[in-house]
C-alpha positions in Angstrom: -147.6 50.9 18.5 -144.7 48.7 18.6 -143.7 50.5 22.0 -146.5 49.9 23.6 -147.0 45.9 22.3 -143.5 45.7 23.5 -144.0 46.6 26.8 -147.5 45.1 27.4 -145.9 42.0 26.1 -143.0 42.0 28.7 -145.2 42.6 31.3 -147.4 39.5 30.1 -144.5 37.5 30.4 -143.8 38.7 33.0 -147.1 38.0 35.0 -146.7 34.7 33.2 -143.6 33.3 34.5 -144.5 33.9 38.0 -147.9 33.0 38.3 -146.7 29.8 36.6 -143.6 29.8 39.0 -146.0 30.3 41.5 -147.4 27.1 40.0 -144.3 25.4 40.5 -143.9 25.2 36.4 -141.5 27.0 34.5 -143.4 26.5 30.5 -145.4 29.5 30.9 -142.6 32.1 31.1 -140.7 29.7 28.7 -143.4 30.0 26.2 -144.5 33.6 27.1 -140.5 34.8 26.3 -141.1 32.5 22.7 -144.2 34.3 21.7 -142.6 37.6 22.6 -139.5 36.6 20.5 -141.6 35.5 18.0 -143.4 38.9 17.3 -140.4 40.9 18.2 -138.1 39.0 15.3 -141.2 39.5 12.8 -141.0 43.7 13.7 -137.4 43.8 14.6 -135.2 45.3 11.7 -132.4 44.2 14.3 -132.3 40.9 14.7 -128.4 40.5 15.2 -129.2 43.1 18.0 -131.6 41.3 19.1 -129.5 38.0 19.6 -127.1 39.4 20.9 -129.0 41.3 23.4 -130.8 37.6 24.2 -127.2 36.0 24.3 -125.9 38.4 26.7 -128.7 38.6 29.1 -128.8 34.9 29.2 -125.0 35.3 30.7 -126.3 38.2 32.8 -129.3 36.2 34.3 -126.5 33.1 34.9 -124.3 34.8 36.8 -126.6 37.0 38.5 -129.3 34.9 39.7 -126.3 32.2 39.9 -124.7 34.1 42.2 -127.8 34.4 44.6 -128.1 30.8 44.8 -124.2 29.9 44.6 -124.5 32.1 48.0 -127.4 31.2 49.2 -129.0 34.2 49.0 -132.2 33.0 47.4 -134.0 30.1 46.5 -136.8 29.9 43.5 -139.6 27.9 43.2 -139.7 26.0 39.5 -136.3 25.0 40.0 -134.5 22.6 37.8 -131.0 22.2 37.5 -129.1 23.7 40.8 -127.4 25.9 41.2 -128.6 27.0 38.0 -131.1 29.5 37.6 -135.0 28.4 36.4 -136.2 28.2 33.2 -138.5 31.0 33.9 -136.2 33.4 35.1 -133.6 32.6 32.3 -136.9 33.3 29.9 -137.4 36.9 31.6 -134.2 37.8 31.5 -134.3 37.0 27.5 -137.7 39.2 27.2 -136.4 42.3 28.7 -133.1 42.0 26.5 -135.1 42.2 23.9 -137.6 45.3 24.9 -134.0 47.8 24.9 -134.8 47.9 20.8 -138.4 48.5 21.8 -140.0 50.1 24.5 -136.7 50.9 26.5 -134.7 52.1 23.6 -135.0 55.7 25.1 -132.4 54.2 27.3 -129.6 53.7 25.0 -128.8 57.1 25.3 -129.0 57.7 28.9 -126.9 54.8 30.9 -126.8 57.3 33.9 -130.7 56.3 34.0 -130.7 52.6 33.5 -128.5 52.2 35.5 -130.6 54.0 38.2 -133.7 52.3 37.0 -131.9 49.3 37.4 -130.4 49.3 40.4 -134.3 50.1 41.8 -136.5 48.3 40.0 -134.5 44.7 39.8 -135.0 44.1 43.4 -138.8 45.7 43.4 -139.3 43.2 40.7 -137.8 40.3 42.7 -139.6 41.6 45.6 -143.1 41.7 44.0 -142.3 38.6 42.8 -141.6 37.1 46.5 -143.9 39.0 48.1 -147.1 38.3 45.5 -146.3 34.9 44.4 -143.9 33.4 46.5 -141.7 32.5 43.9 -138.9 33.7 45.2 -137.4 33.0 48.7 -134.6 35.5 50.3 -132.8 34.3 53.3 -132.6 36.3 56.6 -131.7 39.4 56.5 -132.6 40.0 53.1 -130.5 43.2 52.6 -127.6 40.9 51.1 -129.8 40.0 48.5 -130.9 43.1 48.1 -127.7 44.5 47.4 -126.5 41.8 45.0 -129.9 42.6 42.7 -129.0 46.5 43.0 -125.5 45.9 42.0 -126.4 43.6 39.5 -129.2 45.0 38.0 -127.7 48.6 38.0 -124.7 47.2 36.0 -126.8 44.3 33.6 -129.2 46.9 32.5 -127.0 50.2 31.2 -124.7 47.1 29.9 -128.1 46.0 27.9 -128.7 49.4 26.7 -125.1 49.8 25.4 -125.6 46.6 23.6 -128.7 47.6 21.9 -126.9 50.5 20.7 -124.0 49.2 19.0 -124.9 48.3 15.3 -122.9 45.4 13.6 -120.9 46.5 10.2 -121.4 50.4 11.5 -118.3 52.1 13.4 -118.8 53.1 16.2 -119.6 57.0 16.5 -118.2 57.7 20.1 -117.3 56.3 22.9 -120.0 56.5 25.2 -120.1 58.0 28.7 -122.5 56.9 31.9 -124.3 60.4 31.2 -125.1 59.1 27.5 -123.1 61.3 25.7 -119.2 61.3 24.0 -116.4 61.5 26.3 
């Protein structure tokens, strides 16, 4: 059950963020990633995991979304603070750090695939999100943009995987290997 709450739940914050992007307000992913927290810390029997995961996706979404506006490779709508991300996509990027102890913990063990998965599906999401709400503008010719999501994305989300992995006060068993298994 908690699998599939967890990623309902990401995908309702999700939906949330843009639409309210879309909007041009940032609370609803805000407060859609704080409900989501909420119930995952109330489930979670990893809550150091958890905010660390949070912690180092926040630094993930920084520097990568950062870096699409530091180069002018994107612009967002629900923009606060240039050339710092938005609220809302900070708050997504907090949400699916915290669904690698849930619904994407099958990952942990296979960084070959989420780092595939990444690489695809960060720019499909970035691309749903321009194309269906307009929340996210690329500048001409998008492939740059591309790219920087596919490298980012396929490096941020094997990194999150690893991290859910690791448990504090446990050694760690082996060293781990993009195919998932002991080198």
């Amino acid at each position: 059950m908690k699998f599939w709450i967890s990623l309902i739940g990401y995908q309702a914050v999700w939906f949330a963020a843009v639409i309210g992007a879309g909007h041009g307000l940032a609370w609803p992913g805000v407060l859609g990633m704080l409900l989501y927290a909420t119930w995952q810390f109330r489930v979670s029997d990893r809550r150091s995991t958890d905010l660390r995961l949070i912690a180092a996706a926040l630094v993930m979404g920084l520097l990568l979304d950062g870096g699409l506006l530091h180069l002018g490779l994107a612009s967002y709508a629900a923009s606060w603070v240039a050339p710092a991300p938005p609220a809302w996509i900070l708050a997504l990027w907090a949400t699916f750090a915290l669904t690698f102890t849930q619904s994407l913990s099958y990952l942990q063990n296979k960084l070959w695939l989420a780092a595939l998965l990444g690489s695809i599906g960060g720019p499909l999401a970035y691309q749903g999100a321009a194309r269906g709400w307009h929340v996210v503008s690329f500048a001409q010719p998008v492939w740059p943009a591309l790219l920087w999501l596919a490298i980012g994305w396929g490096l941020a989300t094997p990194l999150l995987a690893r991290l859910a992995r690791h448990r504090p006060g446990h050694p760690a068993s082996t060293p781990v290997s993009l195919q998932g298994h002991g080198s």
